[in-house]
PAVEXMAR-658041 format. One record per residue (C-alpha): x, y, z. Coordinates in steps of 0.001 Angstrom, whole numbers, padded with zeros to 6 digits, always signed. Last residue first. Example, Ala and Ser with C-alpha at 12.3 -4.5 7.8 and 13.67 -1.06 7.14 Angstrom:
% PAVEXMAR-658041
+013670-001060+007140+012300-004500+007800
% end
This chain:
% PAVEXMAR-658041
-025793+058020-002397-026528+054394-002812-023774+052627-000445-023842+048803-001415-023763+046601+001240-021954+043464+002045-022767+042603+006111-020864+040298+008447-021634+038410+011687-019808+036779+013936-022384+038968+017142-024355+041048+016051-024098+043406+013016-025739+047049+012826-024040+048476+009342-024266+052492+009537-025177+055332+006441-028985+054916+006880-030052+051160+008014-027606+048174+007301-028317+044830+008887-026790+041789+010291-028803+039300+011291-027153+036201+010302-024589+036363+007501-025235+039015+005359-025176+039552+001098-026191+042541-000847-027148+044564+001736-028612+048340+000740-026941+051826+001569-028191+054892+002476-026188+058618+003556-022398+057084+003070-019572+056733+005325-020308+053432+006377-020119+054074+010350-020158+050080+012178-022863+049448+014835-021077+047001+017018-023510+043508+018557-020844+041594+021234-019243+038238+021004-016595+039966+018400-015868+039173+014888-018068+042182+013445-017455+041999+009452-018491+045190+007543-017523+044585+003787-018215+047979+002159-019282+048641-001519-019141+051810-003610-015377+051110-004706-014173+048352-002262-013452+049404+001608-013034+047177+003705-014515+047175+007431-013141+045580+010293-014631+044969+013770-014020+043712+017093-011730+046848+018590-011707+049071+015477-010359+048491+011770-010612+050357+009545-009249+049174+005745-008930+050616+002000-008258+049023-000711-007390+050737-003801-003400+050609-003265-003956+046708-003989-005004+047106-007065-006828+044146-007923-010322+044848-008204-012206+041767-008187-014481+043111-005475-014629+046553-007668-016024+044219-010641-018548+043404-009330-020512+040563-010845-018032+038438-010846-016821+038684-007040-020677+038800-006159-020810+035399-007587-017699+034034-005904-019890+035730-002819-022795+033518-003238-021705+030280-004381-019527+030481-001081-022671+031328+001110-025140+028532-000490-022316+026097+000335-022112+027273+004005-025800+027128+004240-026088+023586+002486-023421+022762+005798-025264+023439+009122-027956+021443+007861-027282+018623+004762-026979+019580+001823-023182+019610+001379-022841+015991+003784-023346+013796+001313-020379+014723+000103-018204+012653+002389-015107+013817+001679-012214+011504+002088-009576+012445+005378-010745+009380+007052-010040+006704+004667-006834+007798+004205-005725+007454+007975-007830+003836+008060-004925+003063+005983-002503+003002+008077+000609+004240+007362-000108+007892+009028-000834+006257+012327-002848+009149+014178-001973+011200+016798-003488+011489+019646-002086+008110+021368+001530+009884+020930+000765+012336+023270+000646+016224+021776+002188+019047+023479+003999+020368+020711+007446+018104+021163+005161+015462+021253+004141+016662+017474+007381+015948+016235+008170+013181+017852+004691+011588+016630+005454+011882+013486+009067+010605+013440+007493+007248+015019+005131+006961+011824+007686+007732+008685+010320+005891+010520+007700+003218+010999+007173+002909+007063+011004+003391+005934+011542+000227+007873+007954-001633+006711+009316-000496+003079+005581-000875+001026+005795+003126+001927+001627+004338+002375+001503+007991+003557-000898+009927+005459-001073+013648+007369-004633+014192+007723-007505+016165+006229-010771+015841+008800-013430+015229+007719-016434+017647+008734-016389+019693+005470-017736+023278+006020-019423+023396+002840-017307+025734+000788-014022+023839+002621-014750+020690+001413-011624+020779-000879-009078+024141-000349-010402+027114-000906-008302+029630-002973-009074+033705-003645-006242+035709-005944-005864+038900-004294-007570+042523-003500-010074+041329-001008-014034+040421-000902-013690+037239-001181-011092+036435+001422-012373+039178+003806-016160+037180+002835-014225+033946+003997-013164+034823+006984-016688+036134+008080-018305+033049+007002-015668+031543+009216-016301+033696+012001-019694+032714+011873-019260+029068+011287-017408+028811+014795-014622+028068+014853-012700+024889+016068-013797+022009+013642-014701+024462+010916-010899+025662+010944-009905+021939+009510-008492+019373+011821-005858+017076+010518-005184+015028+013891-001642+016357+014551-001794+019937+012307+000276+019992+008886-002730+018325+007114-004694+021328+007511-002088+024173+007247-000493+022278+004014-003652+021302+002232-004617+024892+001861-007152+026678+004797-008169+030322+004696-007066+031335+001787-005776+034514-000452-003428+033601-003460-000992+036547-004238-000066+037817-007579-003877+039202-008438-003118+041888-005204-001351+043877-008513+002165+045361-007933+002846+048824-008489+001127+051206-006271+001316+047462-003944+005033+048081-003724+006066+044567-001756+007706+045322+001264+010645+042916+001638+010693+039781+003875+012270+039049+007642+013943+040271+010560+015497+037775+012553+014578+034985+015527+012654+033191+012984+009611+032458+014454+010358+036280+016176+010021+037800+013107+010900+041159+013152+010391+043118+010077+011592+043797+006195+008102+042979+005678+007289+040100+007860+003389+041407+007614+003480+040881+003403+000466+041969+001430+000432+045643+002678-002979+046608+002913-004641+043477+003939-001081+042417+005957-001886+045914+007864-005531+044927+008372-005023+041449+009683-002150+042385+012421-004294+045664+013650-002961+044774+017327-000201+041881+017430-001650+038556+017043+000139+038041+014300+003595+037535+015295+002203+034707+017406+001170+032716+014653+004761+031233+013224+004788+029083+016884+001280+029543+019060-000571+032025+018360-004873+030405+018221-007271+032872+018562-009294+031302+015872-010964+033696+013649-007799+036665+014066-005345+033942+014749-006033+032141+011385-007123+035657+009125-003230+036438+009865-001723+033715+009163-003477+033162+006125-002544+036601+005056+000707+035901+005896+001045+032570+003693+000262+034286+000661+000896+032140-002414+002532+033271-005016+001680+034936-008286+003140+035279-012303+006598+033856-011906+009067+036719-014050+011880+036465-011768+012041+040106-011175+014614+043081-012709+011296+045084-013221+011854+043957-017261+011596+040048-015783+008178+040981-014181+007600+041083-010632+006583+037754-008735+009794+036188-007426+010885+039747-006478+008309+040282-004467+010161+038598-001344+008529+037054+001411+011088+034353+001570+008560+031712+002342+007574+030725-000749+004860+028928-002931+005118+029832-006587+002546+030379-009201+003376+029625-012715+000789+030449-015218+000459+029436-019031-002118+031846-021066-003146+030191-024388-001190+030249-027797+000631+027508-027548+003479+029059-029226+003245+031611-027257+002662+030374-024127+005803+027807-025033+008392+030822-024633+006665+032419-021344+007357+029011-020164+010762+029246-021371+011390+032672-019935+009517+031531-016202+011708+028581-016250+015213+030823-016598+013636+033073-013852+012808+030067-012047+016194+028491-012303+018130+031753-011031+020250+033239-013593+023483+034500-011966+023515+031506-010515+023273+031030-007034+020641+028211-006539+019350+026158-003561+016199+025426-004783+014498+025255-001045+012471+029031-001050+010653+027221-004416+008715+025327-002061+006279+023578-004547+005584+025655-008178+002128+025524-008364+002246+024934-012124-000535+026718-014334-003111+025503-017800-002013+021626-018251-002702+020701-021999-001086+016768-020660+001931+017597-023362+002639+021063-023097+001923+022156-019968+003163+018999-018218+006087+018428-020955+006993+022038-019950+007578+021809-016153+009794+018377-016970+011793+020028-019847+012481+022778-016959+013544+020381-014286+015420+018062-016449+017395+021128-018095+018417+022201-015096+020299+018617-014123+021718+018867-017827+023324+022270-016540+024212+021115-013331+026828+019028-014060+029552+020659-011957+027534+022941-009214+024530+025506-009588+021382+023505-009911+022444+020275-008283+018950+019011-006775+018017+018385-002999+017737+015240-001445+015244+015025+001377+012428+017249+003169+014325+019261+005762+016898+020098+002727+019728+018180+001698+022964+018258-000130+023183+018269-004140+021896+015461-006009+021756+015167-010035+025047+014490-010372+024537+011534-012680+022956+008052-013375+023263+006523-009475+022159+010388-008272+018638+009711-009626+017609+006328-008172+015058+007959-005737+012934+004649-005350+011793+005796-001658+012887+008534+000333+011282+011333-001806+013181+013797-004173+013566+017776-003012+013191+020953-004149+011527+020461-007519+008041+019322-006602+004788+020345-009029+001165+021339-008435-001061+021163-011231-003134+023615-012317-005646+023303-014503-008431+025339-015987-011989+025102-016092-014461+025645-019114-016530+022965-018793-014911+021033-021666-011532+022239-020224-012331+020227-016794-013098+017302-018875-009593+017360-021461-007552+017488-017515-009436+014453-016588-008969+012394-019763-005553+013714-019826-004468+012527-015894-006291+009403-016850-004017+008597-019581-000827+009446-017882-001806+006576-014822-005330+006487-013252-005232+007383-009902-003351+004066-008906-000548+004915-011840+000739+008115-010033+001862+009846-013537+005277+009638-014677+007388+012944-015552+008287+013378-011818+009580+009940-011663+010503+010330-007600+007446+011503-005757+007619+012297-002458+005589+015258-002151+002365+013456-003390+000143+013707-000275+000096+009822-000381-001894+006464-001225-000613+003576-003139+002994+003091-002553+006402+004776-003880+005839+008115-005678+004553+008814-009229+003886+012202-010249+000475+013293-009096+001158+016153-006902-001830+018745-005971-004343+019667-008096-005338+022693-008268-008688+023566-010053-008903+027060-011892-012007+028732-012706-014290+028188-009366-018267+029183-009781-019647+026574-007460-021694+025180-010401-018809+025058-012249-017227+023423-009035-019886+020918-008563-019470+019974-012402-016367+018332-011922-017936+016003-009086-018011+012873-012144-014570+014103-013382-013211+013635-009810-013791+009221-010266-011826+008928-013461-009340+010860-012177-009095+008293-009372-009482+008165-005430-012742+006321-005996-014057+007797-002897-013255+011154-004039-011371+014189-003373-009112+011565-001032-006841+010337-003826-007277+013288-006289-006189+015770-004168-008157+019224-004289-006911+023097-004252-010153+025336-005895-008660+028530-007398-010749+031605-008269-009826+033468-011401-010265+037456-011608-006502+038034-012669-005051+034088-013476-005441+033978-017345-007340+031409-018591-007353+028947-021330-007893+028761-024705-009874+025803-025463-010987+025186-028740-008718+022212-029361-010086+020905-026237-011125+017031-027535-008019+015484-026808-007442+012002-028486-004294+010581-026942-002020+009209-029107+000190+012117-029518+001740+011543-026486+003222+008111-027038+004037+006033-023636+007009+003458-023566+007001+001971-020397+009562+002314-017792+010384-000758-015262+009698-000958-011751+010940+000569-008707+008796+003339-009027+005537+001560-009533+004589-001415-011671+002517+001305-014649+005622+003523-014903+004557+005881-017650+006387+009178-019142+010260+008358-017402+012829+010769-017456+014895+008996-014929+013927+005854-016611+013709+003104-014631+016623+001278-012576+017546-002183-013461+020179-003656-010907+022443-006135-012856+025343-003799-012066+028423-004049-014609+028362-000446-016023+024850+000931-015311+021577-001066-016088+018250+000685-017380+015033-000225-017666+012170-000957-020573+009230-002041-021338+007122-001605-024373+010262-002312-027142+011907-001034-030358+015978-001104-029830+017937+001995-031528+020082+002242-028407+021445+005994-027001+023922+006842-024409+023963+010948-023434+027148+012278-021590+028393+014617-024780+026408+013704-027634+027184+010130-028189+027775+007050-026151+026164+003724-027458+023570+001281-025584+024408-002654-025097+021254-004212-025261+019697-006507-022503+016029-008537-023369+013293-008542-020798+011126-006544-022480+014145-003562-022989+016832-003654-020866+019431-000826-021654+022846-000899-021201+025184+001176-019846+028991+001033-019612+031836+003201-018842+029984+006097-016952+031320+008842-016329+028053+010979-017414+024809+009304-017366+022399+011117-019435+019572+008499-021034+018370+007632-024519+016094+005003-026028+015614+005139-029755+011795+004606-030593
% end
């Protein structure tokens, strides 16, 4: 193997390969190259004895502040050559992380509740970061090597093993990758090149438009295709994609969404890239020809918003636009509710309407709960600590039973009672209580004393936010499960639930209740503490799927309090 790494203006590198130092020669433009054969191997610039890994580094088995090992793709025997893949329209996406998923914390260890979601009925499993970042246990969003696997959960060949299982039972992959920022630990990228270019609220941001950004564009793409491409990974959750600072004529995602588009074809299986923004613009999702970026779906974060304050009550901060009157069926209808609107979060209007004559509802992930609005609160609490599980059965049938993409994040089709908190595990005790006291300021500043919220560092933190899936049969949670089988069924079965024109949906909404409309079915939900009879518009209809007593007799839905009704109208 010749080793090779960019480091432009540079008058020296060598490389250090098992322990042994080799001069490396320049060639091709900025690139140094050494015809060594080696395992291990590390990087030294001019006269600096420092050994920094690989920037483009496939395996770092001692952490990110270790050495590089040499890791050969095509060793790994794959057994999905018959696989091919899944295209997003009609999927439903299941969000897990592999350290707390489990109580192995492993790939190894998810395989074994793989089935679970086949029996579940889910199609595409998200998983969220797994390139290697400094410590043992994290979210993932401060990974550094983002072409090396997190060696604790089982290192490149575990990734394959447990992205080869979930294609044996007919699931696909998505994997969520980080390109707007670099963590704050083992970030060695702007000592080989100008890599780095200012900062955004998370760390380091990436040259994509300044001198030397071409080779710094390249990394990202060759990085988003070696996951599709080399682990047989079906979709990218593209992280933040609002924070690439880029004003090129080209944007980087539209120049990622043409190469992808590029290897999909040769691959010949569907490859996905779904981005999560908070510009509210369709643009990132229309089609190249539409003068778009070409991504294929986004996540929805007003549609969340909006489901949150109408189940919870809660409008504090980015909620309190939506607790204006009819808030959840106008972002139904229209996808976006900062459409070109006031925000007052952001003290400005905000978003673009999104043409939904034109536009399928397919592009945009519906949810109730992701890892973000979970984790993001002080002690972690999901929505099934606060409401009650009518609402939420309510909240998830609108979910179900709508025009877009649906996602769940882990534990939340049983009403998981762990909580999914905010940890981290930096071996740097400096960067550590930064990480901790920073916390805590910012959630003081919300009303919160620093007693009530918990130590991310420590490990008990982890340990805390692991499902315990014992609890799916028990009471108060086998019901839950039972109702999430349920309506991904219904989803499949009809196909005017799957519909994804969004221009097909239609809503009322009246004082406690909403009803959708969805071809010959109606999704009555009564989120009130009082019983509403709710007009059909048809002469008969018959329930496919309630929660509690609700019932439909002639052309009306009678539903008590939380409760919803699926009917069919028959005439």
């Amino acid at each position: 193997m010749a080793f090779r790494v960019w480091a432009p203006g540079q008058e020296r590198v060598r490389v250090r390969v098992d322990g042994a130092d080799h001069e490396m020669t320049l060639r091709d433009g900025d690139w140094w190259y050494s015809d060594v054969t080696g395992t291990d191997y590390a990087f030294l610039l001019g006269d600096d004895e420092d050994a920094l890994p690989d920037p483009r580094s496939r395996w770092q088995p001692e952490g990110v502040h270790g050495p590089s090992r040499v890791y050969d793709h095509s060793a790994f025997p794959w057994t999905d050559r018959s696989w091919t893949g899944r295209a997003l329209p009609g999927g439903v996406i299941y969000e897990l992380h592999i350290g707390t998923f489990t109580e192995g914390g492993t790939f190894d260890s998810a395989i074994e509740r793989l089935d679970h979601l086949v029996d579940l009925g889910i199609t595409f499993v998200e998983v969220m970061p797994v390139n290697s970042f400094d410590g043992t246990a994290g979210w993932g969003y401060d990974g550094v090597l983002w072409g090396a696997v997190h060696e604790p959960y089982g290192g490149p060949d575990g990734f394959k093993r447990f992205v080869d299982a979930c294609h044996a039972r007919g699931l696909a992959v998505v994997l969520d990758v980080v390109y707007n920022h670099l963590g704050p630990s083992g970030a060695y990228l702007d000592r080989f090149g100008p890599y780095f270019a200012g900062q955004n609220d998370w760390g380091p941001g990436l040259n994509l438009d300044g001198e030397g950004s071409d080779e710094v564009r390249r990394y990202v793409i060759d990085n988003a295709l070696g996951w599709l491409r080399d682990f047989h990974v079906d979709a990218l959750r593209l992280d933040a994609v609002h924070a690439l600072a880029d004003r090129r004529a080209t944007h980087l995602l539209e120049e990622l969404a043409r190469e992808v588009e590029t290897l999909s074809a040769a691959v010949c299986r569907p490859l996905t890239l779904i981005a999560e923004s908070d510009l509210n613009d369709p643009k990132l999702v229309l089609p190249r020809e539409a003068h778009g970026y070409g991504l294929h779906a986004q996540w929805s974060d007003d549609l969340h918003h909006a489901l949150h304050v109408a189940l919870s009550g809660e409008t504090s901060g980015y909620y309190a636009d939506f607790a204006a009157p009819g808030a959840l069926a106008r972002t139904l209808k229209e996808v976006f509710f900062h459409a070109g609107t006031w925000s007052s979060f952001r003290g400005r209007t905000h978003g673009r309407p999104v043409d939904t004559r034109t536009v399928p509802g397919h592009r945009f992930l519906a949810y109730l709960q992701n890892h973000d609005q979970i984790g993001n609160r002080a002690t972690g609490d999901r929505l099934s600590a606060t409401v009650s599980p009518g609402r939420l059965a309510c909240g998830a049938a609108i979910v179900f039973c709508s025009p877009y993409t649906p996602m769940i994040f882990m534990g939340e089709e049983w009403a998981a009672s762990t909580p999914w908190l905010f940890f981290a595990s930096f071996p740097d005790p400096e960067l550590a209580e930064a990480v901790r006291t920073g916390r805590r300021r910012e959630f003081s500043r919300h009303g919160w004393g620093e007693a009530e919220v918990p130590d991310p560092i420590d490990p008990a933190t982890v340990e805390r936010s692991r499902l315990r899936w014992s609890e799916a049969g028990e009471p108060g949670h086998a019901e839950v499960l039972e109702l999430y089988r349920s309506l991904i069924r219904l989803r499949r079965e009809w196909p005017s639930l799957a519909d994804p024109f969004v221009d097909h949906l239609e809503v009322r909404a009246e004082g406690s209740w909403l009803l959708l409309y969805r071809g010959t079915l109606r999704l009555a939900c009564n989120l009130g503490p009082d019983a509403v009879t709710v007009p059909l518009d048809g002469e008969t209809a018959r329930v496919l799927l309630s929660w509690g007593e609700a019932k439909a007799t002639g052309g009306t839905a009678t539903l008590p309090p939380e409760t919803f009704a699926l009917v069919e109208l028959l005439d």
